[in-house]
N, CA, C and O atoms as CSV, one atom per row, in Angstrom:
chain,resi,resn,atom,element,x,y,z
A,1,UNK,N,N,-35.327,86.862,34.737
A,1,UNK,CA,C,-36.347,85.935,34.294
A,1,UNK,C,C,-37.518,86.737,33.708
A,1,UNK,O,O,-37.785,87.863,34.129
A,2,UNK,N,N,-38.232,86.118,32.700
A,2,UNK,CA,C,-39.053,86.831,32.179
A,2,UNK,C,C,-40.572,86.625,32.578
A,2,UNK,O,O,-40.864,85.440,32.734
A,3,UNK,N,N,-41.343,87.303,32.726
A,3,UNK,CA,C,-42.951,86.789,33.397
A,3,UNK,C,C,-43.697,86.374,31.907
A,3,UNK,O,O,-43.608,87.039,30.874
A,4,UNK,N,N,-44.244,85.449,32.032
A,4,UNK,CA,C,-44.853,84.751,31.144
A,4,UNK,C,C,-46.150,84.292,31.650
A,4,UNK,O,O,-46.724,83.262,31.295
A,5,UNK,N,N,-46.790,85.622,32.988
A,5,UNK,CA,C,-48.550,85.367,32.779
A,5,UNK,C,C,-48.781,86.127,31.765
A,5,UNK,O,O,-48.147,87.119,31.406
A,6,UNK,N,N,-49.963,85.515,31.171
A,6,UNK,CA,C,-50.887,85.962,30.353
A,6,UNK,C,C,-51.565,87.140,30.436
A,6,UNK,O,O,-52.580,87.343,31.103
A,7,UNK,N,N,-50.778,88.179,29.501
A,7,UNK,CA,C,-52.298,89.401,29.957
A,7,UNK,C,C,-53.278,88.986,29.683
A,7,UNK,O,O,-53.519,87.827,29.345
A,8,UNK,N,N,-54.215,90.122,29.815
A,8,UNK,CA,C,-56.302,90.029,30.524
A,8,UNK,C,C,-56.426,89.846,28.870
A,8,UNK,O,O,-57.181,88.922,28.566
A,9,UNK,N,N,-55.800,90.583,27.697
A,9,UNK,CA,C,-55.940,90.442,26.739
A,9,UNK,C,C,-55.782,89.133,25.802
A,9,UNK,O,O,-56.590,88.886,24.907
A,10,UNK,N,N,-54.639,88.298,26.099
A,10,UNK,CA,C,-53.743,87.024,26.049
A,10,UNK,C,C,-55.194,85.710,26.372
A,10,UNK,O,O,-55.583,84.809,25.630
A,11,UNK,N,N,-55.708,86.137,27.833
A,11,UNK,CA,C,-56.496,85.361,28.393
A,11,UNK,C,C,-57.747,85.130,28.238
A,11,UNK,O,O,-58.498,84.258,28.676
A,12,UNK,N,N,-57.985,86.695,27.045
A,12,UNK,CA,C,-59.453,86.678,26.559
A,12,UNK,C,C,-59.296,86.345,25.110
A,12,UNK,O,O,-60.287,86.513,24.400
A,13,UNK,N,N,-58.504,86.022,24.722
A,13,UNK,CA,C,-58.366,85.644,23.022
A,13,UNK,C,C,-58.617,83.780,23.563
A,13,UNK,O,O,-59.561,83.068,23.220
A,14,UNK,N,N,-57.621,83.443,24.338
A,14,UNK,CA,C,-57.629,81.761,24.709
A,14,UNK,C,C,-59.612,81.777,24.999
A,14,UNK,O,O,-60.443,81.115,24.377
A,15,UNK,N,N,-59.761,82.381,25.692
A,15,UNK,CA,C,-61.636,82.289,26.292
A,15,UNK,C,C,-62.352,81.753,24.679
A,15,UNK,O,O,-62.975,80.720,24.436
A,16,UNK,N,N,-61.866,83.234,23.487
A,16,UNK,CA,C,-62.561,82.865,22.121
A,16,UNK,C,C,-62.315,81.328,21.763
A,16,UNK,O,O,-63.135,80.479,21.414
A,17,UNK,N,N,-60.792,81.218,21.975
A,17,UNK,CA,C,-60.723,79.634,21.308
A,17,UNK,C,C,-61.346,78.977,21.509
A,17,UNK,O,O,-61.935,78.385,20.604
A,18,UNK,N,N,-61.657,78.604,23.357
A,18,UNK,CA,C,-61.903,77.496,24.344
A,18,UNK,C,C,-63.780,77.588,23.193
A,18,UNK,O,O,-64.337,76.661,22.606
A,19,UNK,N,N,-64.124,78.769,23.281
A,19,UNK,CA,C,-65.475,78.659,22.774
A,19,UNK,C,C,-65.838,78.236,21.683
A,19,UNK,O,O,-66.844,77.551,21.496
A,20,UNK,N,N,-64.760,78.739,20.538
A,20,UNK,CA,C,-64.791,77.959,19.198
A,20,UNK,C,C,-64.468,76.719,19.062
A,20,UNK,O,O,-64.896,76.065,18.110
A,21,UNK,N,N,-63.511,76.101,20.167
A,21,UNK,CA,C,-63.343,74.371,20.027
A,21,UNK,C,C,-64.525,73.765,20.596
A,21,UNK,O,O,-64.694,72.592,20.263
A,22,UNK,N,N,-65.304,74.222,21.299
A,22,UNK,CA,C,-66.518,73.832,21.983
A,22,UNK,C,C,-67.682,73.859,21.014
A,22,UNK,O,O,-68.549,72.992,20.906
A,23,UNK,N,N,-67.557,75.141,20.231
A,23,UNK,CA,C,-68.765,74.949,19.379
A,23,UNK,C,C,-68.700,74.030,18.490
A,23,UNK,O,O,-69.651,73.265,18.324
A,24,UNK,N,N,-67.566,73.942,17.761
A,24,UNK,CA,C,-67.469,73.118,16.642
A,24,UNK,C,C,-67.097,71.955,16.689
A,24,UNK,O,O,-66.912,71.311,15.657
A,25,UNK,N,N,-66.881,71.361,18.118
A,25,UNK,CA,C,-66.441,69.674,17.983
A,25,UNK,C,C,-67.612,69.455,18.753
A,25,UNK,O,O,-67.615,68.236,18.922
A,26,UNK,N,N,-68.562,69.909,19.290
A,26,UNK,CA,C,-69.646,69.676,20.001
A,26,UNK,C,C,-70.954,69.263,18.888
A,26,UNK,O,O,-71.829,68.417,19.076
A,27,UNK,N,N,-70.802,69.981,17.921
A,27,UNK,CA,C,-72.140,70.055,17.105
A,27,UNK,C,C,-71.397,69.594,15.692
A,27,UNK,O,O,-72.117,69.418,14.708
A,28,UNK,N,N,-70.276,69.440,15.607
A,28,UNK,CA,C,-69.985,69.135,13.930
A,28,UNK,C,C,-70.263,67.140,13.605
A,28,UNK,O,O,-69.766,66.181,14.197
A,29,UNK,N,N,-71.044,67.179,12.680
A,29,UNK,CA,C,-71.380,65.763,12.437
A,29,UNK,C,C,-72.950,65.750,12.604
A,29,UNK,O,O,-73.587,64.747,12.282
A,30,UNK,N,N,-73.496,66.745,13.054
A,30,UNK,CA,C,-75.170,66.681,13.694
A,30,UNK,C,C,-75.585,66.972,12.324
A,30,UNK,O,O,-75.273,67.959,11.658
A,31,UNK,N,N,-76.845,65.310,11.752
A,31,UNK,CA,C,-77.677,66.039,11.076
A,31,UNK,C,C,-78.422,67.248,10.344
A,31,UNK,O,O,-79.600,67.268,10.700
A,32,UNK,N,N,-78.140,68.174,9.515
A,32,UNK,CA,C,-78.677,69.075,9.040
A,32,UNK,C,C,-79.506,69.459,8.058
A,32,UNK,O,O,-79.292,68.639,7.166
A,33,UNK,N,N,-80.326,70.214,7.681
A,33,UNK,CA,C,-80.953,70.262,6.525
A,33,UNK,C,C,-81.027,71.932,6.632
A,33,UNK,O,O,-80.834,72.555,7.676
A,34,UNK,N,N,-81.377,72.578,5.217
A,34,UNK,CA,C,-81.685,73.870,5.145
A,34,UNK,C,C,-82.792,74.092,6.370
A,34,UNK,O,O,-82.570,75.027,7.140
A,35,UNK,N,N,-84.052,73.218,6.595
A,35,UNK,CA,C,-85.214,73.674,7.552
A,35,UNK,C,C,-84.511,73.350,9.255
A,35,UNK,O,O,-84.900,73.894,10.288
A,36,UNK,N,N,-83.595,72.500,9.155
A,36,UNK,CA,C,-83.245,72.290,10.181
A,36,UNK,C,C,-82.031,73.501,10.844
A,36,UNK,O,O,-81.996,73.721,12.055
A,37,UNK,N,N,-81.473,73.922,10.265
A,37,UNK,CA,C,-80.174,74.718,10.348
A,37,UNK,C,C,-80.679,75.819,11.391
A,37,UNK,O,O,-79.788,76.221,12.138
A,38,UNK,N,N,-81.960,76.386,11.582
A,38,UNK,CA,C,-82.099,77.431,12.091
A,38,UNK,C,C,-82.290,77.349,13.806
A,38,UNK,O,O,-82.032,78.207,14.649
A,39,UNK,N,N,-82.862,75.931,13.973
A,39,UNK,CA,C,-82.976,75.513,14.779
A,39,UNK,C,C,-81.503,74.864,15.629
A,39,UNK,O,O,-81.241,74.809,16.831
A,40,UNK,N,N,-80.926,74.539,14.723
A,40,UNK,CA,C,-79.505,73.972,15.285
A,40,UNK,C,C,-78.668,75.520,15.865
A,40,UNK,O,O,-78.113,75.739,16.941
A,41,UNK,N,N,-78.826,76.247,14.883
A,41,UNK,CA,C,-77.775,77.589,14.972
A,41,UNK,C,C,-78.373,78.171,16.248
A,41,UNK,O,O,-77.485,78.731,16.892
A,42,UNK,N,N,-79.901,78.254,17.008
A,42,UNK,CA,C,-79.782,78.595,18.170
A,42,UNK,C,C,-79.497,77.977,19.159
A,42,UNK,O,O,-79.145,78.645,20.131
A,43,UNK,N,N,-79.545,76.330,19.300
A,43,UNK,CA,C,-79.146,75.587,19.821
A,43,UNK,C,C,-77.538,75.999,20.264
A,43,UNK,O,O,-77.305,76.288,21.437
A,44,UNK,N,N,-76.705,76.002,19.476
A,44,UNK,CA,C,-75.267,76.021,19.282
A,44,UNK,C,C,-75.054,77.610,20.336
A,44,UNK,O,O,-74.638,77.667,21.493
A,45,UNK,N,N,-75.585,78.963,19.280
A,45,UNK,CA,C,-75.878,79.918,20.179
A,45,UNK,C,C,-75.402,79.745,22.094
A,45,UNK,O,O,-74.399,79.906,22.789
A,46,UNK,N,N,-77.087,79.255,22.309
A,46,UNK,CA,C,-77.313,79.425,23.848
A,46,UNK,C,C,-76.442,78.518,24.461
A,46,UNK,O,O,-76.165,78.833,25.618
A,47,UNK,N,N,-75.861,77.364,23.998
A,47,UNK,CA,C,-75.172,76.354,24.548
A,47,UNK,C,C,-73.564,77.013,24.827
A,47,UNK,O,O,-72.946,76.856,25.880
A,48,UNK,N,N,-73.110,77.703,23.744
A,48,UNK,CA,C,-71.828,78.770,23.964
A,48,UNK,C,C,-72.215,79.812,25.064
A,48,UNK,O,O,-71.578,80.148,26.062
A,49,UNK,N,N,-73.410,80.225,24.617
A,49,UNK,CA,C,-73.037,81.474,25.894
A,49,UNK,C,C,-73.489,81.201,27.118
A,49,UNK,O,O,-73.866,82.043,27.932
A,50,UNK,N,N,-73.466,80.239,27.244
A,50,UNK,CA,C,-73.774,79.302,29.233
A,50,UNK,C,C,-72.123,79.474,29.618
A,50,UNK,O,O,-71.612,79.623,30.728
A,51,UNK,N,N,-71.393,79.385,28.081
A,51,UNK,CA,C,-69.854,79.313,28.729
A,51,UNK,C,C,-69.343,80.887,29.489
A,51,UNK,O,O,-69.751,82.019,29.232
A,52,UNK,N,N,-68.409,80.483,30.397
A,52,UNK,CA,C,-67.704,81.474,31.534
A,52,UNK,C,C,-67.092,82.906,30.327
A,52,UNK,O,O,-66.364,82.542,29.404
A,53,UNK,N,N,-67.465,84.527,30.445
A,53,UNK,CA,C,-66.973,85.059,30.154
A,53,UNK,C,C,-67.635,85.230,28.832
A,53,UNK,O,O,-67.484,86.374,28.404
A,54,UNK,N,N,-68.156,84.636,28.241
A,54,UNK,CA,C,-69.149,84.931,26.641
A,54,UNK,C,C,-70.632,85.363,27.115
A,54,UNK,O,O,-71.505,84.958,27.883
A,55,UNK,N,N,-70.366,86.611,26.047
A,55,UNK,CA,C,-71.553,87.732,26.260
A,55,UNK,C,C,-72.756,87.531,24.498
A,55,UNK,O,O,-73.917,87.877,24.282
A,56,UNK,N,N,-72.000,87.022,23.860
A,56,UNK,CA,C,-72.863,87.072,22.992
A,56,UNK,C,C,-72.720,85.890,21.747
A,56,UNK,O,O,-71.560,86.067,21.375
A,57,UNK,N,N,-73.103,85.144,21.184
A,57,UNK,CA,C,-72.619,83.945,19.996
A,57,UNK,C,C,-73.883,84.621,18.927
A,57,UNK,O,O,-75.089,84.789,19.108
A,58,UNK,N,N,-73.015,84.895,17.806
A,58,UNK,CA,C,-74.480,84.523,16.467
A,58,UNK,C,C,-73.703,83.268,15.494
A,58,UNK,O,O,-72.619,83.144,14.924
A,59,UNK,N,N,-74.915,82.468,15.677
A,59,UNK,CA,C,-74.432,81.287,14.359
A,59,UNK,C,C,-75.625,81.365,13.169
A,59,UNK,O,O,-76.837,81.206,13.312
A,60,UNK,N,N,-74.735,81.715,11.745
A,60,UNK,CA,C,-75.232,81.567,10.559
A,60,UNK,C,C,-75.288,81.153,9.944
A,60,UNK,O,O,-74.206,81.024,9.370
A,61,UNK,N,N,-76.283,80.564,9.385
A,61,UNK,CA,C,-76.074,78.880,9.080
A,61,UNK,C,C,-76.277,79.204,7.070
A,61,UNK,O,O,-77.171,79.852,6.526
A,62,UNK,N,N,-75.126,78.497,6.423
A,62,UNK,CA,C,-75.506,78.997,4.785
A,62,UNK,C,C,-75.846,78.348,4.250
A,62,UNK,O,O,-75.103,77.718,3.498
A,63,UNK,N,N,-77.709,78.019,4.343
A,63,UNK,CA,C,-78.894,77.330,3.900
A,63,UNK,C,C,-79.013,76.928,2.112
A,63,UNK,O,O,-79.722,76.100,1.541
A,64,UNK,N,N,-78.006,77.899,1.582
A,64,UNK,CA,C,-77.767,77.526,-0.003
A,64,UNK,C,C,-76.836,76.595,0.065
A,64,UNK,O,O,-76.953,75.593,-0.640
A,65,UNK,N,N,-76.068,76.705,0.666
A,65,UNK,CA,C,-74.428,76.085,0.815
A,65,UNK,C,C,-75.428,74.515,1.199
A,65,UNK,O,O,-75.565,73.599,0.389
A,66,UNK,N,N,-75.759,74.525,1.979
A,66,UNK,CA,C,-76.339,73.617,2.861
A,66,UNK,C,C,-77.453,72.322,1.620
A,66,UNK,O,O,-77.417,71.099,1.480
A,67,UNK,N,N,-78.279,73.398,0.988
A,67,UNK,CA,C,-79.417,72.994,-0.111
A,67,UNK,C,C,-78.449,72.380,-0.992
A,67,UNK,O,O,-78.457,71.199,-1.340
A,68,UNK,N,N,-77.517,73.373,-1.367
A,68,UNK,CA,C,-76.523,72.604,-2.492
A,68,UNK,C,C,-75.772,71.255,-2.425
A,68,UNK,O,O,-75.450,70.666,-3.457
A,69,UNK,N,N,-75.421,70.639,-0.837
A,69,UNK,CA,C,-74.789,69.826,-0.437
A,69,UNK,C,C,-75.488,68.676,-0.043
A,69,UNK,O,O,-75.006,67.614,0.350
A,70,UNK,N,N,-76.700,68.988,-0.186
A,70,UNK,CA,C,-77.987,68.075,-0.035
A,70,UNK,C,C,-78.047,67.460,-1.554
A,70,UNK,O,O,-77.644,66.332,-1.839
A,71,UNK,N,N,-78.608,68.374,-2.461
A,71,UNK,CA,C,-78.545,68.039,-3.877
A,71,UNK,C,C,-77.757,67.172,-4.310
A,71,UNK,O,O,-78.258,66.187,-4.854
A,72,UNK,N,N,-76.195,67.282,-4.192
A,72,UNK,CA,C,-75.588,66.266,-4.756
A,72,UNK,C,C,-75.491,64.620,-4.360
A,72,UNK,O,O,-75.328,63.573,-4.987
A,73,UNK,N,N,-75.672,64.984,-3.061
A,73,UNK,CA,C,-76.171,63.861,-2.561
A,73,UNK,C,C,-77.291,62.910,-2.449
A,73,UNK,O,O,-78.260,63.132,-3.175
A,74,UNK,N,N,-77.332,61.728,-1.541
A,74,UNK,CA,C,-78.601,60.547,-1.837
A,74,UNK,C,C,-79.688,61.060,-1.010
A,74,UNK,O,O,-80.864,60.979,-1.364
A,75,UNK,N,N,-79.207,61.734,0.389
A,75,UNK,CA,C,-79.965,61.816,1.604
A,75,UNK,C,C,-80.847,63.294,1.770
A,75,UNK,O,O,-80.598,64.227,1.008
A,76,UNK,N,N,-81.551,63.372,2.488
A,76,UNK,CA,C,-82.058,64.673,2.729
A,76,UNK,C,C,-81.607,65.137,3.439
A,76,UNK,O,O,-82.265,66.145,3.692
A,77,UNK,N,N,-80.340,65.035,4.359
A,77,UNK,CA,C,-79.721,66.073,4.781
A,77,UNK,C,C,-78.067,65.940,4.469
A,77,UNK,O,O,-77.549,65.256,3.586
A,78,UNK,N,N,-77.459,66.720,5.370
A,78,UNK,CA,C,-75.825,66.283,5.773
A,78,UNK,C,C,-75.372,66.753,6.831
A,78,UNK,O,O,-75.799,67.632,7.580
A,79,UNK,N,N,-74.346,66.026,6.860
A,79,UNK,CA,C,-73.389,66.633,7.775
A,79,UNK,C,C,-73.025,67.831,8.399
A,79,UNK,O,O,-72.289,68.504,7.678
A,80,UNK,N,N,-73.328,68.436,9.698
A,80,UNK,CA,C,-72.327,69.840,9.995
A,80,UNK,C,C,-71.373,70.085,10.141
A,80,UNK,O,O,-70.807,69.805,11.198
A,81,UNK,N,N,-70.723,70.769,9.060
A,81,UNK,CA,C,-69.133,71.111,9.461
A,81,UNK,C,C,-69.258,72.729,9.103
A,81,UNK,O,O,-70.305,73.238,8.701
A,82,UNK,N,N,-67.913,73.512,9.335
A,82,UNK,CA,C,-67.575,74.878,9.483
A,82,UNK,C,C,-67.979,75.182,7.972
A,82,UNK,O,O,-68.255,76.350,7.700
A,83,UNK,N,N,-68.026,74.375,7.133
A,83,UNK,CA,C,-68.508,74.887,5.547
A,83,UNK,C,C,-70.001,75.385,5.652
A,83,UNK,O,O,-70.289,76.003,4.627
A,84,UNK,N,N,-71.078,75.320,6.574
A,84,UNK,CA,C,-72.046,75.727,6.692
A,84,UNK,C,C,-72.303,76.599,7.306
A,84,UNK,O,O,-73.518,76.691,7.479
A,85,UNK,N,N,-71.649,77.458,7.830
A,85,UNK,CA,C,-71.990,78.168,9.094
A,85,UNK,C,C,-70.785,79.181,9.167
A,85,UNK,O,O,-69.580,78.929,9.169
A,86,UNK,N,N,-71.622,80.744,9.244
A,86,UNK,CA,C,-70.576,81.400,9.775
A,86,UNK,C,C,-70.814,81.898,11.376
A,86,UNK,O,O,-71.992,82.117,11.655
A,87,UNK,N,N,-69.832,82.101,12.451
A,87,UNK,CA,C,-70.034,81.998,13.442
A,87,UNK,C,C,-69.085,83.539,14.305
A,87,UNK,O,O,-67.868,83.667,14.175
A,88,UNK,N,N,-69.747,84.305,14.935
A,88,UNK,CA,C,-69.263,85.407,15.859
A,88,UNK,C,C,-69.531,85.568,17.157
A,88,UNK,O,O,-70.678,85.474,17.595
A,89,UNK,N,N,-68.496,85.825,17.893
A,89,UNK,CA,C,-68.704,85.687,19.429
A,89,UNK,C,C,-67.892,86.641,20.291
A,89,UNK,O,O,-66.732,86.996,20.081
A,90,UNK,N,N,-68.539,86.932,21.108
A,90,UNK,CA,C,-67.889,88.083,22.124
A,90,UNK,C,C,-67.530,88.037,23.494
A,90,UNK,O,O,-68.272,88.315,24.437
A,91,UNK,N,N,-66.554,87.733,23.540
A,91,UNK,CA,C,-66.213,87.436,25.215
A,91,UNK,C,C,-65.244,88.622,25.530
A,91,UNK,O,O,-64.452,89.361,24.947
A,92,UNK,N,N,-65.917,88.311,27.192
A,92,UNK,CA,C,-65.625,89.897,27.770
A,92,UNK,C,C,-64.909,89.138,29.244
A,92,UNK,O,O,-65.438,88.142,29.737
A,93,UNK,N,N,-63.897,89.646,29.722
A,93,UNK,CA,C,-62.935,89.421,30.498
A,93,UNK,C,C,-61.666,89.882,31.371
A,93,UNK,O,O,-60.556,89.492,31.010
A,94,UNK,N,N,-61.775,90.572,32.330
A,94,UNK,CA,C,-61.111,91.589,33.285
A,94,UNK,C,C,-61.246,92.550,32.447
A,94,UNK,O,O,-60.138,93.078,32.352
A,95,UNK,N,N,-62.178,93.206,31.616
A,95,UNK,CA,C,-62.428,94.515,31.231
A,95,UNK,C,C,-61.884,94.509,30.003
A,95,UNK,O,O,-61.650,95.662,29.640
A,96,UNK,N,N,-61.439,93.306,28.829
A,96,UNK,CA,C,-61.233,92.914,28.113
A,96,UNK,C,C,-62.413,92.317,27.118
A,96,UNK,O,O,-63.083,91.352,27.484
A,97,UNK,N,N,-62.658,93.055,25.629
A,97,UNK,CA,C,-63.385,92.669,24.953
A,97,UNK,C,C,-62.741,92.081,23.800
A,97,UNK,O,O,-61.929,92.671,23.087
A,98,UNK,N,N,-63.187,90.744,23.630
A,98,UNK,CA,C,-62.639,89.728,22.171
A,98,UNK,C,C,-64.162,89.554,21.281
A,98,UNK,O,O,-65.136,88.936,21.710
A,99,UNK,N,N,-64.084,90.249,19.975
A,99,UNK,CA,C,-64.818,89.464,19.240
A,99,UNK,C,C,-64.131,89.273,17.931
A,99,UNK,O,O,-63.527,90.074,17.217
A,100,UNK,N,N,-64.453,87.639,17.771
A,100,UNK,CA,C,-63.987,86.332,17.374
A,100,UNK,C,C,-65.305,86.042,15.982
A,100,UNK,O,O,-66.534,86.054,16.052
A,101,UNK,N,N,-64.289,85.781,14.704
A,101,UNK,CA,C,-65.130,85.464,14.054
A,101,UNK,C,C,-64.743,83.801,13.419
A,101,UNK,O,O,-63.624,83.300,13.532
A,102,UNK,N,N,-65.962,83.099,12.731
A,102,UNK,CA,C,-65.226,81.927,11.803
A,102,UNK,C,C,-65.626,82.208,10.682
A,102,UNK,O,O,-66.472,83.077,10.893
A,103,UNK,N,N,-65.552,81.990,9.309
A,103,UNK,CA,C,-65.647,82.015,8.110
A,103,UNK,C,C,-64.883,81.465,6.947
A,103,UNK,O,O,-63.716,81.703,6.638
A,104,UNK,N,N,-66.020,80.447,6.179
A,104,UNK,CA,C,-64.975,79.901,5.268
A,104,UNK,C,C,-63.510,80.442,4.649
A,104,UNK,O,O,-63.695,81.188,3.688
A,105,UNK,N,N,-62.856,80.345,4.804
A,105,UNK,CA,C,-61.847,80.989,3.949
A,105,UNK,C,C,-60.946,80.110,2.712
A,105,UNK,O,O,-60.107,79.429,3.301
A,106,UNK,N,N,-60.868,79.944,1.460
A,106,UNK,CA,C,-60.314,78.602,0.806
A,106,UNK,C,C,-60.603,77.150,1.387
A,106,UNK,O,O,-59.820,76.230,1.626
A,107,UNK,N,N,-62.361,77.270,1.577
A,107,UNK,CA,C,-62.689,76.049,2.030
A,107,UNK,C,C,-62.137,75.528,3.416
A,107,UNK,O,O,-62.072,74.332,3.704
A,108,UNK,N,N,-61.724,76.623,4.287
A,108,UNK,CA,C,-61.419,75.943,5.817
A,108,UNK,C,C,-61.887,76.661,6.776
A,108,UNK,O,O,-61.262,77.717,6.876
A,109,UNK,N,N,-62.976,76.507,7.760
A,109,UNK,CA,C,-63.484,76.992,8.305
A,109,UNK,C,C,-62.515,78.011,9.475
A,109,UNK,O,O,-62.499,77.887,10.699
A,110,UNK,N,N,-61.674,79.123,8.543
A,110,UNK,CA,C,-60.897,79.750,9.615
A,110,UNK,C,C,-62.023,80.595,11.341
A,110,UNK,O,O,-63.093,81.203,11.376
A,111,UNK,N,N,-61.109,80.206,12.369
A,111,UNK,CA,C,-61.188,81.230,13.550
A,111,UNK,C,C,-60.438,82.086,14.002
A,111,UNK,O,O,-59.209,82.144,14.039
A,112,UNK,N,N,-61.568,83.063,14.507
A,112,UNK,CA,C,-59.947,84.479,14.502
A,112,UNK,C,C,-60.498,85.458,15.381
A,112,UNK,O,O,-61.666,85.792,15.579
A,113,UNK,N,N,-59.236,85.914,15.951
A,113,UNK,CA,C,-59.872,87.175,16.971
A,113,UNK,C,C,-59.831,88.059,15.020
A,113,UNK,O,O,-59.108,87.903,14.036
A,114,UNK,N,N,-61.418,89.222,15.446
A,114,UNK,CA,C,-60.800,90.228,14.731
A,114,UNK,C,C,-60.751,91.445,14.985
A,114,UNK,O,O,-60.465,92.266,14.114
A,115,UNK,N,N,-61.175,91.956,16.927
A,115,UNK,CA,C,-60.663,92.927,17.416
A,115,UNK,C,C,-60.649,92.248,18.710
A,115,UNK,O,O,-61.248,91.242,19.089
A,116,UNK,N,N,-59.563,93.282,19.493
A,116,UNK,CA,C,-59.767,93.130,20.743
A,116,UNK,C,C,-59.505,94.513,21.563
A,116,UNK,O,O,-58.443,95.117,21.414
A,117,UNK,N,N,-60.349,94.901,22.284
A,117,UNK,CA,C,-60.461,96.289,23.373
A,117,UNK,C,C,-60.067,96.107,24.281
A,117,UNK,O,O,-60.249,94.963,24.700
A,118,UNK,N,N,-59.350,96.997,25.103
A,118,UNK,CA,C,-59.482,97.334,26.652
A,118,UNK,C,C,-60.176,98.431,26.595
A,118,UNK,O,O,-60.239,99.325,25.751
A,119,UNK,N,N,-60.901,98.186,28.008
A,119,UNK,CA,C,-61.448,99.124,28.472
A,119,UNK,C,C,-61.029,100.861,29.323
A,119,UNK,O,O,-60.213,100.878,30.244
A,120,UNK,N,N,-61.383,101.537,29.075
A,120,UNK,CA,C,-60.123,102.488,29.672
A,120,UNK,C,C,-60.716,102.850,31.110
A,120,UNK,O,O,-60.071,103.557,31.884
């Protein structure tokens, strides 16, 4: 039979997800504006790293992207989705380091481990 626990490594990539599904179904749809964005992105921040095992979140919010999506539109603000924001996070876990990035990629807000360490 084959063992199918999760290494420390396995278990700290799932930690990145759990954090990226949290950030982004938690806050996507919230009001935004270029003046507002900065204020949301620490919001989002401190609210991730209350989570178990995350040492660090930066959210960057792309205030042109953002201005531009305002413009075409009626309203003074819009919508938050992953098209505004790029997002990095570091969770650390049985001596296991994941940092996790998001970034538009062909218009879809990809998430991704893009290293992961053990500690020696």
């Amino acid at each position: 039979m084959t063992d199918t626990t999760p290494t420390d490594a396995e278990a700290a990539c799932f930690e990145a997800g759990i954090k990226f599904g949290s950030l982004y179904h938690q806050f996507a749809g919230t009001p935004v504006s270029p003046e507002s964005a900065p204020s949301i992105a620490r919001a989002m921040e401190e609210a991730i790293e209350n989570q178990p095992h995350c040492v660090d979140v930066t959210v960057t919010p792309d205030t042109d992207r953002l201005a531009a999506a305002i413009a075409e539109g009626s309203a003074s603000y819009t919508e938050l989705t992953g098209e505004f924001m790029q997002v990095a996070l570091t969770i650390e876990y049985e001596g296991v380091r994941v940092v996790a990035e998001m970034e538009l990629v062909d218009g879809y807000p990809l998430m991704q481990p893009v290293s992961v360490t053990e500690r020696e």
